[in-house]
KEDRENZA-586704 format. One record per atom (N, C-alpha, C): x, y, z; residue in one letter. Coordinates in nm, 2 decimals. Each point is the difference from the previous one (the first is absolute). Layout:
BEGIN
<pt><x>X</x><y>Y</y><z>Z</z><type>A</type></pt>
...
This chain:
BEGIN
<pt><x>0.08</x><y>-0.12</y><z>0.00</z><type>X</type></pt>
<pt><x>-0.08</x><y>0.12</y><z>0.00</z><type>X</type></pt>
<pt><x>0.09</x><y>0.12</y><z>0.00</z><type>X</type></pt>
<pt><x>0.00</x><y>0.08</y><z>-0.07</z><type>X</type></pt>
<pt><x>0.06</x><y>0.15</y><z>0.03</z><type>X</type></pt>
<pt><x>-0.05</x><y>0.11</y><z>0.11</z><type>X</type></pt>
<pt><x>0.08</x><y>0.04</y><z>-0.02</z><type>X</type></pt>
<pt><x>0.04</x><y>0.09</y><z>0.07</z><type>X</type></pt>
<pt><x>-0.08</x><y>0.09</y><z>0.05</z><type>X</type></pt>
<pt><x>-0.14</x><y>0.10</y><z>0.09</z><type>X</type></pt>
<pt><x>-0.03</x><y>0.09</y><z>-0.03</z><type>X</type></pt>
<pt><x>0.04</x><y>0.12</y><z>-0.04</z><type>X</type></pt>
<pt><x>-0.03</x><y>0.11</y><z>-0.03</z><type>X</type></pt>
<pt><x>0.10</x><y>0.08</y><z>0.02</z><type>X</type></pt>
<pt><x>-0.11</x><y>0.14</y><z>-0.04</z><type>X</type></pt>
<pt><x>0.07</x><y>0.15</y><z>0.09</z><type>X</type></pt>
<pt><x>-0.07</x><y>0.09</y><z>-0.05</z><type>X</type></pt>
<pt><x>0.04</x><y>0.09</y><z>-0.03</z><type>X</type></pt>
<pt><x>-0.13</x><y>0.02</y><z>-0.13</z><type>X</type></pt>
<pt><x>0.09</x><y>0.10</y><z>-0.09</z><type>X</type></pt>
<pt><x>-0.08</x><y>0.15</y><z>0.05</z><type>X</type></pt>
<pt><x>0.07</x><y>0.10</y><z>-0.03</z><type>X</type></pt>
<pt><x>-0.05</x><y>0.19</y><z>0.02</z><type>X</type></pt>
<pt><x>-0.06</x><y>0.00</y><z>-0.09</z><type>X</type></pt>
<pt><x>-0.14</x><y>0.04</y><z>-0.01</z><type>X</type></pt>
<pt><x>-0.05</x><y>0.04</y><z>-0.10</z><type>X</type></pt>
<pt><x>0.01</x><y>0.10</y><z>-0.09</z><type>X</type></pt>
<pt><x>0.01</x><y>0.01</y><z>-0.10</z><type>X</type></pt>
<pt><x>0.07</x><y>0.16</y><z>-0.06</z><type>X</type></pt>
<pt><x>0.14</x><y>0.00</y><z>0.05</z><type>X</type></pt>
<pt><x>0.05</x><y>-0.07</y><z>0.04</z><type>X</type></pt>
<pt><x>0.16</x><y>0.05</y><z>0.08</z><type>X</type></pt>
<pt><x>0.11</x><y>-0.14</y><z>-0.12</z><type>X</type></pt>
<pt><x>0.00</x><y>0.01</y><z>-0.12</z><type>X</type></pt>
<pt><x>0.06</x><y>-0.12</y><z>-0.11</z><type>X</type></pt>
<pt><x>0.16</x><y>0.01</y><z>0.06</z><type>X</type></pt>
<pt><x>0.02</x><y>0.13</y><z>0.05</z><type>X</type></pt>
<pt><x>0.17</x><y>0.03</y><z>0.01</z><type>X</type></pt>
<pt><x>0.01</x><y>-0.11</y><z>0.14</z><type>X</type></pt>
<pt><x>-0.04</x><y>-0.02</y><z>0.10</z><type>X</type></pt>
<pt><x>-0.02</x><y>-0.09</y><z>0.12</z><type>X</type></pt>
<pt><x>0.00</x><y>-0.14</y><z>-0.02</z><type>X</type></pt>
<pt><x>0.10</x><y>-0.02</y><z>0.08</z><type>X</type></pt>
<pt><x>-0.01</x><y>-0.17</y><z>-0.01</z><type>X</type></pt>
<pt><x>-0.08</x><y>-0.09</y><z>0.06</z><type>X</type></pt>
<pt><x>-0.11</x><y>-0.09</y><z>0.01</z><type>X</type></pt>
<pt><x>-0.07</x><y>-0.07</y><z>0.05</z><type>X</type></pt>
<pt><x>0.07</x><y>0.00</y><z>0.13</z><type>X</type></pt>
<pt><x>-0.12</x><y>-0.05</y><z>0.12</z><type>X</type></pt>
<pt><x>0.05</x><y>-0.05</y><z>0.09</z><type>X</type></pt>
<pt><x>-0.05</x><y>-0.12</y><z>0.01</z><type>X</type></pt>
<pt><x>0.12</x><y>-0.13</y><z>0.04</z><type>X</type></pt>
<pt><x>-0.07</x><y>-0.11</y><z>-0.01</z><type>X</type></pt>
<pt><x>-0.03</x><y>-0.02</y><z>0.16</z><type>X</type></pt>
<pt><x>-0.10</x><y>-0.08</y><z>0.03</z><type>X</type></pt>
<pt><x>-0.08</x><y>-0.03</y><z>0.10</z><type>X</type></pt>
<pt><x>-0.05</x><y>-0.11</y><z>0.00</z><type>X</type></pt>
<pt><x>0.03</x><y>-0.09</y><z>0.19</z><type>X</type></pt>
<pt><x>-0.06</x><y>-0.15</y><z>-0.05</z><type>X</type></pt>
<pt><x>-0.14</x><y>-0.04</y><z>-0.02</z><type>X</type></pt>
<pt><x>0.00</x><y>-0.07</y><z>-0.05</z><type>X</type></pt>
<pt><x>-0.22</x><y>-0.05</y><z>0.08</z><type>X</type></pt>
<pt><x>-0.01</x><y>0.04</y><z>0.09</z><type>X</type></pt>
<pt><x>0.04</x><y>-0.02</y><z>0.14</z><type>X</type></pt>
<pt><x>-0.07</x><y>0.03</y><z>0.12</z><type>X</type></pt>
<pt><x>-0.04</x><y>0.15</y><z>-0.01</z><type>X</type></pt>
<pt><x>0.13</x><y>0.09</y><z>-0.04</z><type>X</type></pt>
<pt><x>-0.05</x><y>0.15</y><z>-0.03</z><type>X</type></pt>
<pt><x>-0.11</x><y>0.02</y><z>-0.10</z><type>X</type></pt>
<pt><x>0.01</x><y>-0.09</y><z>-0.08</z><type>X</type></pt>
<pt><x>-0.13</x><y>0.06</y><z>-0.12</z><type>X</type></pt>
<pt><x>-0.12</x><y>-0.01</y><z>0.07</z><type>X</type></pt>
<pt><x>-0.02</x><y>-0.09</y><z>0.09</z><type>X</type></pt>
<pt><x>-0.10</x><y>-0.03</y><z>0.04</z><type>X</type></pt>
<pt><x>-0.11</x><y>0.10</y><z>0.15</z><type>X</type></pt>
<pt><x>0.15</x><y>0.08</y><z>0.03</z><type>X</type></pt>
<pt><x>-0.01</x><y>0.07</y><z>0.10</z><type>X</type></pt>
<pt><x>-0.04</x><y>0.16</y><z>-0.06</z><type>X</type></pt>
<pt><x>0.03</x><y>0.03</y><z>-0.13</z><type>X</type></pt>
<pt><x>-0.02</x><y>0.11</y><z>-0.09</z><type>X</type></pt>
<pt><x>-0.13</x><y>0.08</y><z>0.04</z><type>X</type></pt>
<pt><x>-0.08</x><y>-0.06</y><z>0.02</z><type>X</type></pt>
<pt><x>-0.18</x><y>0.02</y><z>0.06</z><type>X</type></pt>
<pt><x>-0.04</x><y>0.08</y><z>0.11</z><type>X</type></pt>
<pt><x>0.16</x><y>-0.03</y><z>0.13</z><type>X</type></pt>
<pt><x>-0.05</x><y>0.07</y><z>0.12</z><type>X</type></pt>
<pt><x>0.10</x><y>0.11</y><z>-0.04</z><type>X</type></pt>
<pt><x>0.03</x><y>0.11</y><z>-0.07</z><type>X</type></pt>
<pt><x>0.07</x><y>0.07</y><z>-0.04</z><type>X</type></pt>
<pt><x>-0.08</x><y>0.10</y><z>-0.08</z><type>X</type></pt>
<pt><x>-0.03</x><y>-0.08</y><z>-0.07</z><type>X</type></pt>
<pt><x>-0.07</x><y>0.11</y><z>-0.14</z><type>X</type></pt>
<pt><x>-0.13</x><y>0.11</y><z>0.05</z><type>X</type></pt>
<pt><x>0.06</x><y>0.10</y><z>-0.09</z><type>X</type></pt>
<pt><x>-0.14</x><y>0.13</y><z>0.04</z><type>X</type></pt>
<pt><x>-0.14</x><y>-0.06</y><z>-0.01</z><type>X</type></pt>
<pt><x>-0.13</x><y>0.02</y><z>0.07</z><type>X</type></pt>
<pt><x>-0.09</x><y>-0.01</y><z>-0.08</z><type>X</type></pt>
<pt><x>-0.02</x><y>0.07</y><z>-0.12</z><type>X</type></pt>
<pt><x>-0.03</x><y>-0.10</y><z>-0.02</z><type>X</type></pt>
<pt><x>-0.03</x><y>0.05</y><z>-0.25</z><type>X</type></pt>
<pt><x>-0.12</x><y>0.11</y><z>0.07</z><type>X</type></pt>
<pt><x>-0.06</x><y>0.00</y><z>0.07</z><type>X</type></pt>
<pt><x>-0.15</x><y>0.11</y><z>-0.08</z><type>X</type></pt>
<pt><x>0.06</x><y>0.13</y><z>0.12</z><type>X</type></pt>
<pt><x>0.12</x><y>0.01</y><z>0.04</z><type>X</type></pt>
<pt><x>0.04</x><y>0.17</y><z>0.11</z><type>X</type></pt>
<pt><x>0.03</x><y>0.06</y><z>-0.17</z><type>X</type></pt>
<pt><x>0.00</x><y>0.14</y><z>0.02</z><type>X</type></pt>
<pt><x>0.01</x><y>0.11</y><z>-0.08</z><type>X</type></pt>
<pt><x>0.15</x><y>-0.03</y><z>-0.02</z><type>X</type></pt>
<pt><x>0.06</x><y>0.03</y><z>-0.14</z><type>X</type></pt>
<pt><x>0.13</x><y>0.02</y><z>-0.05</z><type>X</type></pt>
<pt><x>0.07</x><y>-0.13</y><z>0.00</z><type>X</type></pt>
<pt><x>-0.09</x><y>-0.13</y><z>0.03</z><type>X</type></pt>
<pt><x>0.05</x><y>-0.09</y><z>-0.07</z><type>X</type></pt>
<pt><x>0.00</x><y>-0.04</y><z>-0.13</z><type>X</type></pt>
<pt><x>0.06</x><y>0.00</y><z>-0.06</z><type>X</type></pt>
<pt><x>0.00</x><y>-0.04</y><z>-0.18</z><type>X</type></pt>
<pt><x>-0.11</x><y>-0.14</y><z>-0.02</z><type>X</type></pt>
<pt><x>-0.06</x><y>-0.02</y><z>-0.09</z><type>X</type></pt>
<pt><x>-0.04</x><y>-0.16</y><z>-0.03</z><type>X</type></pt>
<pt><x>0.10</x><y>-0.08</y><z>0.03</z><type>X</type></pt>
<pt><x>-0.05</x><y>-0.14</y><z>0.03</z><type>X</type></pt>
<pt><x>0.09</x><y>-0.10</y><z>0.01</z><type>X</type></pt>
<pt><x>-0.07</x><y>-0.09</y><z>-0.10</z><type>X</type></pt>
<pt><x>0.13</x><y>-0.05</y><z>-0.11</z><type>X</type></pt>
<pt><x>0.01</x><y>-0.15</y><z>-0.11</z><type>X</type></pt>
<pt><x>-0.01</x><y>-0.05</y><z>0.12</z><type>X</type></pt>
<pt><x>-0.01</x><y>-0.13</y><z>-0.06</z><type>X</type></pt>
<pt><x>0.05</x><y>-0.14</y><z>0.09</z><type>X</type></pt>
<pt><x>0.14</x><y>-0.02</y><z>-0.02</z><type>X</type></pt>
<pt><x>-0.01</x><y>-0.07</y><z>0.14</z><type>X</type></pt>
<pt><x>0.17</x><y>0.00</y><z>0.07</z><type>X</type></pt>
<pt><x>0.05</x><y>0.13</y><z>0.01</z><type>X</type></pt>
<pt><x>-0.10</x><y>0.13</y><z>0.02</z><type>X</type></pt>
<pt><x>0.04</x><y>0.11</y><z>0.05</z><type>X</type></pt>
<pt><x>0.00</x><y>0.04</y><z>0.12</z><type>X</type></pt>
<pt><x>0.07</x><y>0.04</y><z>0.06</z><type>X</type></pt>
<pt><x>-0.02</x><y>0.07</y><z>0.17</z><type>X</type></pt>
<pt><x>0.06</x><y>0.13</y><z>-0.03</z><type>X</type></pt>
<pt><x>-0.05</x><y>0.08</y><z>0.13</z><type>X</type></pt>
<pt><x>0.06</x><y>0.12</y><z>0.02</z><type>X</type></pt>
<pt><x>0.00</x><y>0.01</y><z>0.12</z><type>X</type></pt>
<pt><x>0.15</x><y>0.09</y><z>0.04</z><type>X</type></pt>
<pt><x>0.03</x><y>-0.02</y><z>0.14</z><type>X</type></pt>
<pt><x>0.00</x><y>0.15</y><z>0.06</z><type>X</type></pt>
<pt><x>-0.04</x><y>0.06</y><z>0.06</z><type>X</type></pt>
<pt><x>-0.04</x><y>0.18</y><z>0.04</z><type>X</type></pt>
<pt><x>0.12</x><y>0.01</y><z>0.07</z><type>X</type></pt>
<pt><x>0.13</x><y>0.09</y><z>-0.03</z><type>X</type></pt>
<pt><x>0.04</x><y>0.03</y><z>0.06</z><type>X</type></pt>
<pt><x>0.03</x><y>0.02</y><z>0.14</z><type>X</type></pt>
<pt><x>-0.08</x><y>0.08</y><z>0.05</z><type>X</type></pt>
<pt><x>-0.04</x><y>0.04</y><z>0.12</z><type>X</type></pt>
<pt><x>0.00</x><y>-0.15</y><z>0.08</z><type>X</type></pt>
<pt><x>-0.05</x><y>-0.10</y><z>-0.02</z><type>X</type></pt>
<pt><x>-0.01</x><y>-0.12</y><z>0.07</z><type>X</type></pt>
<pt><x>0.15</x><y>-0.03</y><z>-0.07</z><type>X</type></pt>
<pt><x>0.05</x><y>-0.07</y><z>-0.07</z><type>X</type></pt>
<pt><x>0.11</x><y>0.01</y><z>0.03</z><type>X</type></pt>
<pt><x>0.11</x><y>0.03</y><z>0.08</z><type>X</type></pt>
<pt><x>-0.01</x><y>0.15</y><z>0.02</z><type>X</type></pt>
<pt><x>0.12</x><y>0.06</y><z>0.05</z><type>X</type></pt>
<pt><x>-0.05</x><y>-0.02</y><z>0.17</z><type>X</type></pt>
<pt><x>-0.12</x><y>-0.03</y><z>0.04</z><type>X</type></pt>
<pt><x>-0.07</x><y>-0.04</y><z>0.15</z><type>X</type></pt>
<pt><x>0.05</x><y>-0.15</y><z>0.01</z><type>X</type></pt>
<pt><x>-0.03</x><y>-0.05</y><z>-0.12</z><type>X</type></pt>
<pt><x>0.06</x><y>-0.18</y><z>0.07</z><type>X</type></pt>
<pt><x>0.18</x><y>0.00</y><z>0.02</z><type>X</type></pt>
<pt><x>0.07</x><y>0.04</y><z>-0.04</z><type>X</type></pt>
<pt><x>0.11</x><y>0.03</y><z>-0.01</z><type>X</type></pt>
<pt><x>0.07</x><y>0.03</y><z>0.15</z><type>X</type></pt>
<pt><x>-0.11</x><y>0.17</y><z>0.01</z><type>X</type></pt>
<pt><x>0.04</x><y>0.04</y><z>0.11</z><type>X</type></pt>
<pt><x>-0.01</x><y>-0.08</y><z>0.13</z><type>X</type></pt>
<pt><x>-0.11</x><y>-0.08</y><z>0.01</z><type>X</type></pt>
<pt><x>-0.05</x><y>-0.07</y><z>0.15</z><type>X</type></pt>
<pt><x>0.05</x><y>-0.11</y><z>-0.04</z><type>X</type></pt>
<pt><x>0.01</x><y>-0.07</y><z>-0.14</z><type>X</type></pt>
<pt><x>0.03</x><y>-0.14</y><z>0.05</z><type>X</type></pt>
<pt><x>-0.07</x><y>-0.06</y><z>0.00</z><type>X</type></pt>
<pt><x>-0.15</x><y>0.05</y><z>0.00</z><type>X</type></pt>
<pt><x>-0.12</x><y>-0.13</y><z>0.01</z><type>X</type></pt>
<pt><x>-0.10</x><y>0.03</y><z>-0.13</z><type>X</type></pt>
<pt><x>-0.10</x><y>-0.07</y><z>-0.01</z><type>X</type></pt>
<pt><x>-0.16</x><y>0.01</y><z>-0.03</z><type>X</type></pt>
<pt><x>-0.08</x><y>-0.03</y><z>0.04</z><type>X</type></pt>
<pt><x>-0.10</x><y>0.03</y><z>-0.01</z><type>X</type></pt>
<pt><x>-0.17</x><y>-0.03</y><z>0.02</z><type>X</type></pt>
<pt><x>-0.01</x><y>-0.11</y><z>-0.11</z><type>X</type></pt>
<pt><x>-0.07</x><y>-0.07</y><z>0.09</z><type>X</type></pt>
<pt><x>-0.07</x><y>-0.13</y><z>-0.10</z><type>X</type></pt>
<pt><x>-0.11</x><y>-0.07</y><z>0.10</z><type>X</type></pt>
<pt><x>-0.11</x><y>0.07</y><z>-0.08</z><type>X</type></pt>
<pt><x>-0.14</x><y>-0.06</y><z>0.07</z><type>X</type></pt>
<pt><x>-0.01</x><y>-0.17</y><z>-0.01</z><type>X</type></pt>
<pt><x>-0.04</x><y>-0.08</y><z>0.12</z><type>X</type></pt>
<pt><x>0.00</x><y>-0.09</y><z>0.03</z><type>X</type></pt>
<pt><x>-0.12</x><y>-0.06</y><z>-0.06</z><type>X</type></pt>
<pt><x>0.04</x><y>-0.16</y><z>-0.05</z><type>X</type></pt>
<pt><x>-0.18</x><y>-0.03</y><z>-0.08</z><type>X</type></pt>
<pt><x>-0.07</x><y>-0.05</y><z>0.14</z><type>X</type></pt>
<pt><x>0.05</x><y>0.00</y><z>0.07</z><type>X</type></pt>
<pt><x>-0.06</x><y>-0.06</y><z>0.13</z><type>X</type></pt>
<pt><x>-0.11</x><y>0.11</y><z>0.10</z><type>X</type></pt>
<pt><x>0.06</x><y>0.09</y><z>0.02</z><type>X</type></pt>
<pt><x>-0.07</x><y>0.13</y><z>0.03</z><type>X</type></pt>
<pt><x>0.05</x><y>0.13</y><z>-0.08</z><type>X</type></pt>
<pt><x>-0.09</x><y>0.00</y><z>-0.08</z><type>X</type></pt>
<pt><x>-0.02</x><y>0.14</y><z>-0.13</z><type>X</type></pt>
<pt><x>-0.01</x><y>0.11</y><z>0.09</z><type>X</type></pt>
<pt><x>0.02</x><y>0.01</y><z>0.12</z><type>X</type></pt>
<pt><x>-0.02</x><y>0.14</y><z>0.07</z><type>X</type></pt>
<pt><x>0.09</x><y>0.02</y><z>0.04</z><type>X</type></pt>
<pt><x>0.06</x><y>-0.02</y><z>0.00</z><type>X</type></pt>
<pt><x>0.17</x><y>0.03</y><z>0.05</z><type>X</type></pt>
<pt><x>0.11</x><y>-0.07</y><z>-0.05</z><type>X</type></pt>
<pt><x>0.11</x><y>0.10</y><z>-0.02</z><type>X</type></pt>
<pt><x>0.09</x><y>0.00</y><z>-0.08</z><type>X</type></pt>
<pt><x>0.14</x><y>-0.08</y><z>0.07</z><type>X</type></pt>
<pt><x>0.06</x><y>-0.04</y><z>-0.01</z><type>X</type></pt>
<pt><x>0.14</x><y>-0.06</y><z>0.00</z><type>X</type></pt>
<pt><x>0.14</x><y>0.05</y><z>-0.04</z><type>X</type></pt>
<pt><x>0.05</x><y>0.04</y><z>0.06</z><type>X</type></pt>
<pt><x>0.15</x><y>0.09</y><z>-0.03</z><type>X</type></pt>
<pt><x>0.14</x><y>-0.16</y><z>-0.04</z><type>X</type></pt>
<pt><x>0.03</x><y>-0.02</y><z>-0.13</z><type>X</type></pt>
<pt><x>0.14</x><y>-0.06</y><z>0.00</z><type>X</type></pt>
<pt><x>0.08</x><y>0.03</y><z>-0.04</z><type>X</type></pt>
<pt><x>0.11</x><y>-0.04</y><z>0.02</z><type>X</type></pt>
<pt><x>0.11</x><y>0.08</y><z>-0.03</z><type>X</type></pt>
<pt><x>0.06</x><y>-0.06</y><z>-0.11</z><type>X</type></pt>
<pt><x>0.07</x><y>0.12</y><z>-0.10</z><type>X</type></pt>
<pt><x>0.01</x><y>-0.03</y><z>-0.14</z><type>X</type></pt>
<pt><x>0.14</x><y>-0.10</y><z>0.01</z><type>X</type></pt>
<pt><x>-0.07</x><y>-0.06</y><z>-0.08</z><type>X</type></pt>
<pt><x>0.15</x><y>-0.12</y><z>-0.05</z><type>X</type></pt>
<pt><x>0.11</x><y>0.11</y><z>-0.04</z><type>X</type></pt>
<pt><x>0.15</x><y>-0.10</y><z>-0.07</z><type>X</type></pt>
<pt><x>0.05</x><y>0.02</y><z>-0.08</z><type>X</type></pt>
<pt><x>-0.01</x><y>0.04</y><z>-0.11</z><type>X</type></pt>
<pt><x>-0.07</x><y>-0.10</y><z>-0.10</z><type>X</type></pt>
<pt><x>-0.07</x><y>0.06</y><z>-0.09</z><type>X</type></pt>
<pt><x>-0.05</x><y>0.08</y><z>-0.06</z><type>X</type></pt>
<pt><x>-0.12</x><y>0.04</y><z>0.10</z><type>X</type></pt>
<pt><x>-0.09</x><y>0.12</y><z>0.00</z><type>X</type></pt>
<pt><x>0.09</x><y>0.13</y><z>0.04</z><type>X</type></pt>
<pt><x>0.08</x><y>-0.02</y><z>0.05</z><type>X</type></pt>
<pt><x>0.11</x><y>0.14</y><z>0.00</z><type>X</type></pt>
<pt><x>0.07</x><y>0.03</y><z>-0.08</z><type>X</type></pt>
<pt><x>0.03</x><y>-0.11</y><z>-0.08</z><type>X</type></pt>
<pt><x>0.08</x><y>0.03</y><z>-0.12</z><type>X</type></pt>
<pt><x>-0.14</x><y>0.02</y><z>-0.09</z><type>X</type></pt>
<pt><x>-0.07</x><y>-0.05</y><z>-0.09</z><type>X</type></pt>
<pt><x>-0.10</x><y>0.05</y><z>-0.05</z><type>X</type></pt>
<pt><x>-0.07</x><y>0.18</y><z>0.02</z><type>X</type></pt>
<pt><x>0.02</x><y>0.00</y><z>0.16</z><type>X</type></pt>
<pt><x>-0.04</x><y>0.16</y><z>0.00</z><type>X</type></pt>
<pt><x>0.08</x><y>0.06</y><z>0.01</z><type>X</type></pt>
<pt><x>0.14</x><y>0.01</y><z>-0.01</z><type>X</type></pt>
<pt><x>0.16</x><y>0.04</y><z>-0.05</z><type>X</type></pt>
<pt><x>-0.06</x><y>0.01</y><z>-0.10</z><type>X</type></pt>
<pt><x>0.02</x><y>-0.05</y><z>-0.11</z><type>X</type></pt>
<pt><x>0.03</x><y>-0.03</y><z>-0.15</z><type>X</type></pt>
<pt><x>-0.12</x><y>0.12</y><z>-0.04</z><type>X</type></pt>
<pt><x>-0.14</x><y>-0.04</y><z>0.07</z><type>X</type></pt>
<pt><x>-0.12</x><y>0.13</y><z>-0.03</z><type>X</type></pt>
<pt><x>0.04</x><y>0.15</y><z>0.03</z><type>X</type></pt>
<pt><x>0.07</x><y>-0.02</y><z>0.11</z><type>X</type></pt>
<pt><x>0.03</x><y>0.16</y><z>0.03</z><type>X</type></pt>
<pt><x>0.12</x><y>0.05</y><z>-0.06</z><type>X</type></pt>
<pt><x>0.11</x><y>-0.05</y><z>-0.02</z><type>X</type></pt>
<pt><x>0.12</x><y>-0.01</y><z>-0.09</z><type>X</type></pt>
<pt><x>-0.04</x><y>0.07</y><z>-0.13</z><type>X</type></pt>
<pt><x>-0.09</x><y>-0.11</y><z>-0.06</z><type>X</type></pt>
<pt><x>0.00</x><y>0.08</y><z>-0.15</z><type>X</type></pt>
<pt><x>-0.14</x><y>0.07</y><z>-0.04</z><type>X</type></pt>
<pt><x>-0.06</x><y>0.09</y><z>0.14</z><type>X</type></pt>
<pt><x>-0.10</x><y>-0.01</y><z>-0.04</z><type>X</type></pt>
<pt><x>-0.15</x><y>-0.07</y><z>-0.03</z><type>X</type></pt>
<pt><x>0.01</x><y>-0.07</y><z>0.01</z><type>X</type></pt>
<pt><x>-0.10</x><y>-0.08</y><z>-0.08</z><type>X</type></pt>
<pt><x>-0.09</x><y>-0.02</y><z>0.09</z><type>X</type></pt>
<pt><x>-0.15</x><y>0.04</y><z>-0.08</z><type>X</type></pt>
<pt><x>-0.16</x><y>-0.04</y><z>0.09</z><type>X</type></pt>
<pt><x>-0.06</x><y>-0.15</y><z>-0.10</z><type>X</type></pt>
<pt><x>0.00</x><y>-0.01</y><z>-0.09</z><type>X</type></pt>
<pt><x>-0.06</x><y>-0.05</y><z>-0.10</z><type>X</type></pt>
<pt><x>0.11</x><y>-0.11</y><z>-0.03</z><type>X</type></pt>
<pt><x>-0.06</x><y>-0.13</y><z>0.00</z><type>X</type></pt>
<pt><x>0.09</x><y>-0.13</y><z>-0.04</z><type>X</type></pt>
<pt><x>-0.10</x><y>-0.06</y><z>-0.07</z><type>X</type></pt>
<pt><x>0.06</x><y>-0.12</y><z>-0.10</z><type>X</type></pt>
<pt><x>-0.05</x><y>-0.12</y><z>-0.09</z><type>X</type></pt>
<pt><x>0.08</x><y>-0.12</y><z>0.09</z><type>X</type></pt>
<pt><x>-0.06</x><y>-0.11</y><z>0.02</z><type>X</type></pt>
<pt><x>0.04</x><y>-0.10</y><z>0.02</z><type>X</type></pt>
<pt><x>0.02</x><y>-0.09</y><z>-0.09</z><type>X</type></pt>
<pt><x>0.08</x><y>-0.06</y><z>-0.03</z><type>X</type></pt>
<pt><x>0.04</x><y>-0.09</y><z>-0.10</z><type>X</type></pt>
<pt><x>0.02</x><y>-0.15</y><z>0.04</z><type>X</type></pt>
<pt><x>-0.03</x><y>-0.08</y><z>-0.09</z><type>X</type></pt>
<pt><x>0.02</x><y>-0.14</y><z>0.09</z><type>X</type></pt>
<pt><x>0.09</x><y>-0.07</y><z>-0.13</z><type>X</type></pt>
């Protein structure tokens, strides 16, 4: 199976980032909601990541991630390796808007 890997949208000069399954799959607790103001449309295998949350997961170290168990309260964990380098690589070059590639 290959690789995932994500590409900047509109950004051709930028080199993919590749990323394993477990991250592609974690892509979801990340992404803006599509219907907030000044999010662009999303293709499929598109996400967008809001800055602003970005540079907050970065700063603390953690996220929110509502629990399926009780939807009323939220869960703080703390970001992998991975997800630090992924939100490096967002803030580094800019980038709100990714394609996922498989």
């Amino acid at each position: 199976m290959p690789q995932p890997l994500l590409i900047a949208v509109g950004r051709a000069e930028l080199a993919p980032l590749p990323i394993s399954p477990r991250l592609r799959g974690q892509l979801v607790y990340f992404m803006a909601n599509p219907s907030l103001p000044g999010i662009p449309p999303l293709g499929e295998n598109e996400y967008f990541f809001a800055r602003a949350d970005v540079e907050r997961w970065l700063a603390d170290g953690v996220f929110e991630l509502v629990s399926p168990l009780d939807t009323a309260n939220m869960t703080e964990v703390e970001i992998s390796e991975e997800q630090e380098t992924l939100f490096e690589w967002l803030r580094a070059h800019n980038v709100e808007h990714v394609r996922l590639r498989v």
